[in-house]
N, C-alpha and C positions, 0 to 999 in steps of 0.2 A: 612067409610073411614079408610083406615087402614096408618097406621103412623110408621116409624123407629127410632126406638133411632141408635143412631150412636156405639152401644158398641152390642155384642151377650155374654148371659150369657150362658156358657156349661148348666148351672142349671136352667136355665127358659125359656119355650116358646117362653115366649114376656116378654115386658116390662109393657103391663099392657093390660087390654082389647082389644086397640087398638095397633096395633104394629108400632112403629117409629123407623127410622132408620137413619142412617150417615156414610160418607168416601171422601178420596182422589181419583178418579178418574183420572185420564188423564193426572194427573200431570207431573210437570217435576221435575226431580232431584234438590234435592239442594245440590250443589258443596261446600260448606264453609257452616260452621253453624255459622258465622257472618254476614251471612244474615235475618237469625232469631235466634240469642242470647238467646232470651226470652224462648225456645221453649222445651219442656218438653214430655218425651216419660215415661207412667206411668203405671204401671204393678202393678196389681190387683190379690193375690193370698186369696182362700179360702182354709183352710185344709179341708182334706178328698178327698172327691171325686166330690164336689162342680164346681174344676175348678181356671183356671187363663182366662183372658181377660186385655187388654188393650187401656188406655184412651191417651189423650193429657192433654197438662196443659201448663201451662207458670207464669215466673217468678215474681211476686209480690216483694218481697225482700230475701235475702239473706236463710232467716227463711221461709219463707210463699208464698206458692205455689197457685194458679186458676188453678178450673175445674170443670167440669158440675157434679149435686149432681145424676144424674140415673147413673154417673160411681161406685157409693158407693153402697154395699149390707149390709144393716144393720144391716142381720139375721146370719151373718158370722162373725167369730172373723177374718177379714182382716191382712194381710201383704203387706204393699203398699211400692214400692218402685220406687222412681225418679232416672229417667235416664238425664243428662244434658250435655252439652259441647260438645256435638258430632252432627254433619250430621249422622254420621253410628251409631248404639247402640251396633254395635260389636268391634268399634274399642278401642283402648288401652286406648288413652283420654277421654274416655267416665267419668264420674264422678258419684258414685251413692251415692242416698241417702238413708236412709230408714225411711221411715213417723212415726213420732210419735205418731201427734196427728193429728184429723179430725173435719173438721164443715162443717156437710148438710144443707141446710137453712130450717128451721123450717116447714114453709109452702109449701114447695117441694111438687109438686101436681103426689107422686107416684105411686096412685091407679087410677088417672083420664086419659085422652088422651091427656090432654094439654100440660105437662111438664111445667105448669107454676113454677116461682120460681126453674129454674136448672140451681143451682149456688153452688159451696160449695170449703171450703180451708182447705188446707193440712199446715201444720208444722213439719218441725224440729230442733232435739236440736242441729245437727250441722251444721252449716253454709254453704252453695255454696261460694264460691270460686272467686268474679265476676272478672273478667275481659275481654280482646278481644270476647271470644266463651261465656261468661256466664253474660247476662246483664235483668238488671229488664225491665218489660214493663214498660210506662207510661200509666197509669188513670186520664182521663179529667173528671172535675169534672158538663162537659156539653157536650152534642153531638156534631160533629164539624159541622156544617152545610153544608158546600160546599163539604165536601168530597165525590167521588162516587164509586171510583177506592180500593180497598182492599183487602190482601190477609188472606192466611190460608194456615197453612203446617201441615203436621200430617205423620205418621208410618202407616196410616191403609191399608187397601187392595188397590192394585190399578188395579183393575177389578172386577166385581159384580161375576164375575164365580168362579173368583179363590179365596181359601179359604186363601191361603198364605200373610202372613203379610211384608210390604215390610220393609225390614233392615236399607234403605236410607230415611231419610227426605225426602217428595214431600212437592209441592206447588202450589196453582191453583190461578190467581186469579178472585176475586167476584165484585159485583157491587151490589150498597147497593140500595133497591125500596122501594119506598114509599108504606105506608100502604096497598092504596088502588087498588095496583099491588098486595100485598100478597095477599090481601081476593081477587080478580078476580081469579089466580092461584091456593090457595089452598083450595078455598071453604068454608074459615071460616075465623072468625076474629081472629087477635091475642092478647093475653092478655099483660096487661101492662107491659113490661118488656124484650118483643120479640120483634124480627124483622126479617125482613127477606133479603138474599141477592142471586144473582142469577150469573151464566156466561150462559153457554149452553150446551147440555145431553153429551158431552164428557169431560167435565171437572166441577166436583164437590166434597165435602167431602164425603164420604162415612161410612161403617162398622172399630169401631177401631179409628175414629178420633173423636170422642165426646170431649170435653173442652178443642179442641186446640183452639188456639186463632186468631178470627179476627183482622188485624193490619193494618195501614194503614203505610206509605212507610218510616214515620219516627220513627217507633213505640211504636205507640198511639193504644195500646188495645181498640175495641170499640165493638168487642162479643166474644160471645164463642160458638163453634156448641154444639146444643142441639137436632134438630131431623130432618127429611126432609119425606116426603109422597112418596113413589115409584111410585104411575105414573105420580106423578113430581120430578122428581129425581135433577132435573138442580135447585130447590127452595130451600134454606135450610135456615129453623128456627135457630134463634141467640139467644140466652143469651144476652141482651144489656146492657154491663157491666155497665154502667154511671149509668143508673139509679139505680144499687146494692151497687153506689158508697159509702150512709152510713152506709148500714149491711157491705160491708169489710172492712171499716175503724174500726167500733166496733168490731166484731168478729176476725179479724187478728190482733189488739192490746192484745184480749182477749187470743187467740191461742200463741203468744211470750211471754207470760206474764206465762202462764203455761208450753210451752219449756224450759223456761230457767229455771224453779225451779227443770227438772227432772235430776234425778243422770248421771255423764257425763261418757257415757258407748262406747270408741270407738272402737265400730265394724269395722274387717277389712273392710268392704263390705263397711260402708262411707268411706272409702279415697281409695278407688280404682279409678286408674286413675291420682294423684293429690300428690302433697309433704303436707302432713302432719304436716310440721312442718313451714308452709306460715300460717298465721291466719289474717282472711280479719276482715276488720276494725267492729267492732260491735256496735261502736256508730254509724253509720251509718245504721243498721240495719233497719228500720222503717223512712228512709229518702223519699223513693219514695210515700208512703202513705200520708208524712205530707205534700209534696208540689208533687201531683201530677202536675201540669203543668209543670215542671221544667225537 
């Protein structure tokens, strides 16, 4: 069975034995990016000749970023920068960040086929900016049960042919299946942590949208793309945030707790986009983690 992670490294074949994969398909444009606030366009560069790719992500708090751990190359000294506040990543309001610090989850399964545990958070020392265009998800600290209806937006390809990465947020949306719909469709069980959700073969995540986020309408993060099987392309494997809900509560207290100690260095390249001299509230920092249902 061969498998896609949703990211292609210039630098590597596959992503491990097995090859998984991920993208935006069929999407439609998103016209306001206050329709997913949360929503994070993330560029991945390695020096030399290594290569750049890009992931998705979405906003946890002001500091701390969600996204799938196969978007991280651990064998690279990385420069990862967040893109936020825009539908287009070419327009003016666009807001960057540049990551300081990273956490892949420990037991990230990157040699195997599974992608179990792909989950991992970003930090930085200077704050996003929230408001109308730039808001944190919400993390339930239980699955919602009746929900079935859910979306996903991402940057990636929006055609399996064309290599070109689309400039505009798209958005498809999924409908979330129970277990034993995945293992009928993709031939194996999934491991505790995954789930899977499905629409139909013209409209799915694709190449490039790995760690955007699943949401549902009032948004309530409840996965993240992590890989999908190509001759099921319409099935795609989730990161099912809730149950990661006490590794990012520890590790993203742990990650703002070591941003804030590093020396305050502003690079033009953070405040592009954005008046520099607005400074969003920082006791709030870490408010969406302590009460996620709120």
């Amino acid at each position: 069975m061969v498998i896609l992670s949703l990211i292609i490294f210039p630098f590597l074949a596959s992503l491990s034995s097995s090859d998984k994969q991920t993208l935006i398909i069929g999407g439609k444009n998103v016209t306001d990016i206050g329709q997913f606030p949360h929503a994070l366009f993330i560029l991945f560069t390695c020096p030399g000749e290594t290569g750049t790719w890009v992931c998705g992500g979405s906003i946890l708090t002001q500091n701390i970023f969600l996204t799938a751990a196969h978007c991280i190359n651990m064998q690279c000294n990385m420069k990862i920068e967040a893109v936020a506040g825009s539908e287009n990543v070419e327009k003016e309001k666009s807001i960057i960040r540049i990551i300081d610090k990273y956490h892949r989850h420990k037991y990230f399964d990157e040699h195997g086929s599974s992608l179990r545990n792909d989950i991992a958070l970003l930090a930085v020392k200077v704050p996003l900016p929230l408001g109308r265009n730039v808001k944190r998800v919400v993390l339930d600290r239980d699955f919602p049960k009746n929900t079935i209806m859910v979306a996903v937006a991402g940057w990636g390809r929006f055609t399996e042919t064309n290599t070109e990465l689309s400039k505009n947020l798209k958005y498809v949306w999924q409908f979330l299946k129970p277990e034993r719909y995945c293992l009928s469709r993709l031939g194996e069980p999934l491991w505790s942590g995954q789930m899977c959700a499905s629409n139909d073969v013209k409209n799915y995540p694709t190449i490039h949208d790995s760690g955007c986020a699943l949401v549902t309408k009032s948004g309530h993060q409840l996965g993240l793309v992590s890989y999908r099987i190509p001759t099921v392309p319409e099935v795609v494997v989730y990161t099912n945030v809730s149950h990661f809900l006490p590794w990012i509560r520890k590790h993203a207290r742990k990650l703002f707790c070591e941003v804030s100690k590093l020396p305050v260095d502003k690079n033009e390249d953070d405040y592009y986009g954005e008046d520099p001299n607005e400074e969003p509230d920082k006791n709030a920092l870490m408010h969406e983690l302590d009460r996620p249902d709120e």
